[in-house]
Structures are given as structure tokens and as C-alpha cells.
C-alpha positions in Angstrom: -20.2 -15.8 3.0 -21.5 -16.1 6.4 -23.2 -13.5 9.0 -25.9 -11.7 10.8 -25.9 -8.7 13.0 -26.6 -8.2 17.0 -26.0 -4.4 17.4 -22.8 -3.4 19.6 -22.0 0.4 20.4 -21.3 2.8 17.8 -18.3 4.9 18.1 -17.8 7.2 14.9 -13.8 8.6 14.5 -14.9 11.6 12.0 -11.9 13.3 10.9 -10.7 17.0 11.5 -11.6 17.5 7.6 -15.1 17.1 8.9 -15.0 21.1 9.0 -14.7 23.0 5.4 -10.8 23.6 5.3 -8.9 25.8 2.9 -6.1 24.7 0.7 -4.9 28.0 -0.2 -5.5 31.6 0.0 -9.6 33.1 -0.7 -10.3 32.5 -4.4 -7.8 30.1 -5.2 -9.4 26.2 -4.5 -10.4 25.2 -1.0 -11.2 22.1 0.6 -14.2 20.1 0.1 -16.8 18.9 3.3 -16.9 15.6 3.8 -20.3 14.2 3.3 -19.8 10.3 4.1 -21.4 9.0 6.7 -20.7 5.6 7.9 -23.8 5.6 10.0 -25.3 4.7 6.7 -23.3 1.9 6.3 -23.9 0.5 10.1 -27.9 0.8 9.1 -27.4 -1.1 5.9 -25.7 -4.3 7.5 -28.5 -3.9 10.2 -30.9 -4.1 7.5 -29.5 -7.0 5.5 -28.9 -8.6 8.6 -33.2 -8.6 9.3 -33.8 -9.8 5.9 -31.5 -12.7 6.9 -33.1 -13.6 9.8 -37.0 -13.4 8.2 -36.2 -14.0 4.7 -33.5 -16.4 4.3 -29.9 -15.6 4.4 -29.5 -16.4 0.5 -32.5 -14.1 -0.2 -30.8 -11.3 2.1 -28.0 -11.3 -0.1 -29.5 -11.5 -3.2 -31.9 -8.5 -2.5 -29.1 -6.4 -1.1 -26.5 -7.0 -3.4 -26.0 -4.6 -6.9 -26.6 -6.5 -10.5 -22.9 -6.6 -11.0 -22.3 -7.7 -7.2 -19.5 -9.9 -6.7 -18.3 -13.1 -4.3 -15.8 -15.2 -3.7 -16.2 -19.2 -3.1 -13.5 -19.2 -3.4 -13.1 -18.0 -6.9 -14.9 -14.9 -8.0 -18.2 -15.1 -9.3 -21.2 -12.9 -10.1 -23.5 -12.9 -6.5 -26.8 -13.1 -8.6 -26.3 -15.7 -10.7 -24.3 -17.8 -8.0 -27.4 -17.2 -5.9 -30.3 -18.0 -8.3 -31.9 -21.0 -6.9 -30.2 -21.6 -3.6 -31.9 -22.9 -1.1 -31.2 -20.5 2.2 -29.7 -22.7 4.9 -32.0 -23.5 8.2 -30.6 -20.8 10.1 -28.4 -17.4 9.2 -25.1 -16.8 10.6 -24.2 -14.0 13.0 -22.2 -10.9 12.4 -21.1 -7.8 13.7 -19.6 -4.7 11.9 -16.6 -3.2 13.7 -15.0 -0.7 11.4 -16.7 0.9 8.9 -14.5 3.3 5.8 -16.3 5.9 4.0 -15.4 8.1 1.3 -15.7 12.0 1.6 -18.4 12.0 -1.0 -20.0 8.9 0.1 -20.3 7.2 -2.5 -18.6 4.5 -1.6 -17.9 2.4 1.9 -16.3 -0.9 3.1 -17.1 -2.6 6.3 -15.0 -5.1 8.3 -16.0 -7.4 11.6 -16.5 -10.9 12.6 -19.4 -13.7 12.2 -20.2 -16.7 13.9 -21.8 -19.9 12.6 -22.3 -22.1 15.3 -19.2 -22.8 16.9 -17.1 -21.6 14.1 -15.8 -17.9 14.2 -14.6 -15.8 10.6 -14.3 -12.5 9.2 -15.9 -10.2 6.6 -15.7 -7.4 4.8 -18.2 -6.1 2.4 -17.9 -3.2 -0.2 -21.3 -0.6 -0.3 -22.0 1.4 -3.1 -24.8 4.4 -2.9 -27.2 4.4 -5.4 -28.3 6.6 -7.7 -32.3 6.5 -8.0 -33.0 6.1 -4.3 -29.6 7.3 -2.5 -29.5 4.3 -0.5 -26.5 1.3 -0.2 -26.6 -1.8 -1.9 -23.2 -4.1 -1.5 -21.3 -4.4 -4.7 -18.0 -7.0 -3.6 -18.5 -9.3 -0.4 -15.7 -11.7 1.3 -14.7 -12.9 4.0 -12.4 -16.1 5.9 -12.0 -18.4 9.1 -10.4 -17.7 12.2 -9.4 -19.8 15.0 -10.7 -17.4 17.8 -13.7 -14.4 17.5 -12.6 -11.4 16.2 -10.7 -9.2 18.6 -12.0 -5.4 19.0 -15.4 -6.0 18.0 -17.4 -4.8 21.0 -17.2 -1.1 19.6 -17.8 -0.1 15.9 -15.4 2.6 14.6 -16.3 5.0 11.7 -14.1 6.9 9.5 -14.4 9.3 6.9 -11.2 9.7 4.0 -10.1 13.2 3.8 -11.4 15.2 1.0 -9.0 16.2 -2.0 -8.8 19.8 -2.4 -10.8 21.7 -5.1 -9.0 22.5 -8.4 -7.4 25.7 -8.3 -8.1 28.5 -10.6 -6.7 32.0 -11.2 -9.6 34.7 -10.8 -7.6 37.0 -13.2 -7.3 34.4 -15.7 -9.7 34.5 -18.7 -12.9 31.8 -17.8 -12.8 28.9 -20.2 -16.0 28.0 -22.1 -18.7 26.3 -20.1 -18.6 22.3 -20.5 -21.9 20.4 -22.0 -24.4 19.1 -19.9 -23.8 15.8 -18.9 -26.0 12.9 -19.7 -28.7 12.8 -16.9 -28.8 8.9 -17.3 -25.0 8.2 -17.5 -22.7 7.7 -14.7 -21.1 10.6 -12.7 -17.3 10.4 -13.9 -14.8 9.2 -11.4 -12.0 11.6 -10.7 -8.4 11.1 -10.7 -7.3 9.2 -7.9 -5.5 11.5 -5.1 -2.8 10.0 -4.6 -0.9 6.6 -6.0 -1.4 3.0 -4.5 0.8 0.1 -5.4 0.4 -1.7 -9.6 -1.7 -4.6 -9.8 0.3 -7.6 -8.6 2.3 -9.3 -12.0 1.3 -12.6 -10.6 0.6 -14.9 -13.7 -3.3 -16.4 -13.4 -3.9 -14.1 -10.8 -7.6 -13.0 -11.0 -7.4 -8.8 -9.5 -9.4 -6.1 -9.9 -8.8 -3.0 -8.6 -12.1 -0.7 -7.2 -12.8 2.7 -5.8 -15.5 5.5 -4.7 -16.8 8.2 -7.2 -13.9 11.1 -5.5 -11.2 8.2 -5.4 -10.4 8.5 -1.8 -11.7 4.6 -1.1 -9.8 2.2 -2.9 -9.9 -1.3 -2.9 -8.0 -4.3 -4.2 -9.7 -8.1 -4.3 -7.3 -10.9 -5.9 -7.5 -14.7 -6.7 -4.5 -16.4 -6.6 -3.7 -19.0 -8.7 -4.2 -21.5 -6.0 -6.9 -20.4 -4.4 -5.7 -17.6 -1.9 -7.1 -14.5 -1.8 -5.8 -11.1 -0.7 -8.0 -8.0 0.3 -6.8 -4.6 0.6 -8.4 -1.6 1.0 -6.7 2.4 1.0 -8.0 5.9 2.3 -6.8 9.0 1.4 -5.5 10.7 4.8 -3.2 12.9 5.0 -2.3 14.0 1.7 -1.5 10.4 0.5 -3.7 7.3 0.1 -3.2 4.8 3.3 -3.6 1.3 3.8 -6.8 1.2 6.2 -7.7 -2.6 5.7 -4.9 -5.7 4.4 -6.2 -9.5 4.8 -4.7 -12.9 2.8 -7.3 -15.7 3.2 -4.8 -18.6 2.4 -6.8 -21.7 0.7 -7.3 -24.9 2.2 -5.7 -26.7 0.4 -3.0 -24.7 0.3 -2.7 -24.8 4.3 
């Protein structure tokens, strides 16, 4: 992977749903305020950016990558222990964020934009997970590809927050059901059912895929190896009422090219 941040200008697209909304009449389930902020993502790529520059690039990635962090190179392979021991090389690419996705509950985000290496110009996109202890991001999937040109649209850095699925609906006349245990203060907060349907995991036989989302499941992202090498990234956002395709990349391998 390959980048590095100067800062361009920051223009956040926050969605209607920004304000509560109701899904129904009083007492019966309304909608949820979005809470994601991808201002939070912006500031962690500025942030791992820095570390590249003073630390190393390797070392930026390492510290600002999750245990079970992932890469591609061009198969996928655990970031850590791809990492462990790499020298950084003499000088850190270049990139710039220009579209940042963000779950309602923001617990989950993907960024997209360009780097530069020298003369060479690619693109990336990086998957940032919030963490529990500390509430911060730390990146849990990163890949990116070549291009032949920079990457168009990226003087201005887009933000957009997924819609937020409407609370559960309940009858007040109804008779309350038992309270549910308390939930394990050290395990993971469950994921809820996905809003809306995306397309089956592709059938393709040795294809490496793996399917990811945000705690709410209105981020949802696909990464797949190919057989041969080729990789295809896509990434959905529940808007609307139905899960949309925000982000859709195939890095074809070089020596399939």
C-alpha cells in the first residue's frame, strides 16, 4: 500500500436523516440520529499520515492498524505479521482522502482517494473501525491499485453518513416481555441484522471473499481474491430504505493485463 496525506478542503454531504425522524405514529418505533462522523475518519488518515512521515511508513501502518488488520499484496495477508520486520522505505508516499462513508452509529467507516509515489499515481481505500477502550479509529482492511493518471475529484473531500434503520416497533398495549440479561461488559456489542439485502458472495471457485460490515449494518463491504490475482472491492450504504452501492473497484493483476 502506498500513501501520505497533504490536507485538501473538507466538504461534509450529511444526510437529511441527520435530524431524529419518525417512522411511524408517537409510541410506535421512530428513527434513530445518526451519530457518525466522518470528520473522525479525515483526522485519523491525517494522523497516520504524520506517523508516516516521522516514523516510517511501515511503522505508521503497523501502529494504526487493528490485531486482525488485513492487506492485500496481492493476496490477502494479516497487516501485522506481513509487517514485522520491514524495513520502512526512504521516503513515504503521498495521499489524499476524497470520500469518506460512515455508518449511522459510527462504528464503522471506509475512505477512498488517490496517492502518489514519485511519479507514479494509484488509489486506496481503507476500512476504520472505532474502538472500544478509547473510542478512537484504528484501520481494520487496507487496499488499494495503479492508475495511469491522478485521481480525478480529489481537490474536495466528501462525507457521508448511511441512513439510520428505524427502531423496532412495539405495541404500548401489548403486555412487556421479560427484561433480557446483562450483557457481558467484556464481549462484543452484537451486530444487528443487516437493513436491507446486498448481492451472495460470488460462487467463483478459489476465490478468497470475505464479506464485512459496521456494528448497525448500514456499511457493508466486500474484498475478494481472485484466483488469478484480481481483486474486487465493493463497498454498500444503506440510503433510502435499501442498501446502495457507494464504492465498486476491480484491481486486475499484472499478470493478468
Amino acid at each position: 500500500m502506498k500513501r501520505l496525506i497533504p490536507f485538501a478542503l473538507l466538504a461534509l454531504a450529511l444526510p437529511a436523516a441527520a435530524q431524529d425522524r419518525r417512522d411511524g405514529p408517537p409510541g410506535l418505533g421512530s428513527g434513530i440520529t445518526p451519530i457518525g462522523n466522518p470528520s473522525a475518519l479525515i483526522a485519523a488518515e491525517s494522523a497516520f499520515a504524520r506517523a508516516a512521515r516521522e516514523k516510517g511508513q511501515w511503522t505508521a501502518f503497523t501502529e494504526t492498524s487493528t490485531e486482525d488488520a488485513e492487506m492485500f499484496v496481492p493476496q490477502r495477508v494479516l497487516a501485522k505479521a506481513w509487517l514485522k520486520g520491514r524495513a520502512n522505505p526512504p521516503q513515504a508516499v503521498q495521499w489524499q482522502p476524497s470520500s469518506v462513508w460512515m455508518s449511522c452509529d459510527g462504528s464503522a467507516g471506509v475512505t477512498f482517494g488517490g496517492y502518489q509515489a514519485g511519479a507514479a499515481n494509484g488509489w486506496f481505500s481503507t476500512v476504520w473501525q472505532r474502538q472500544r477502550k478509547k473510542g478512537d479509529y484504528k484501520w481494520v482492511l487496507d487496499q488499494g491499485g495503479d492508475l495511469t493518471a491522478p485521481l480525478a475529484g480529489a481537490d474536495f473531500i466528501t462525507g457521508k453518513v448511511a441512513d439510520c434503520p428505524p427502531r423496532p416497533r412495539r405495541n404500548p398495549l401489548a403486555d412487556e416481555p421479560p427484561p433480557p440479561p446483562k450483557p457481558d461488559k467484556n464481549a462484543p456489542p452484537p451486530m444487528r441484522p443487516l437493513p436491507g439485502p446486498i448481492p451472495a458472495l460470488s460462487a467463483v471457485p478459489g476465490a478468497d471473499s470475505k464479506d464485512g460490515r459496521s456494528i448497525d449494518g448500514t456499511i457493508v463491504w466486500r474484498s475478494t481474491v481472485l484466483p488469478g490475482g484480481t481483486r474486487e472491492w465493493t463497498v454498500w450504504m444503506w440510503q433510502d430504505g435499501k442498501m446502495n452501492e457507494v464504492l465498486k473497484r476491480t484491481e486486475v493483476a499484472k499478470n493478468e493485463g
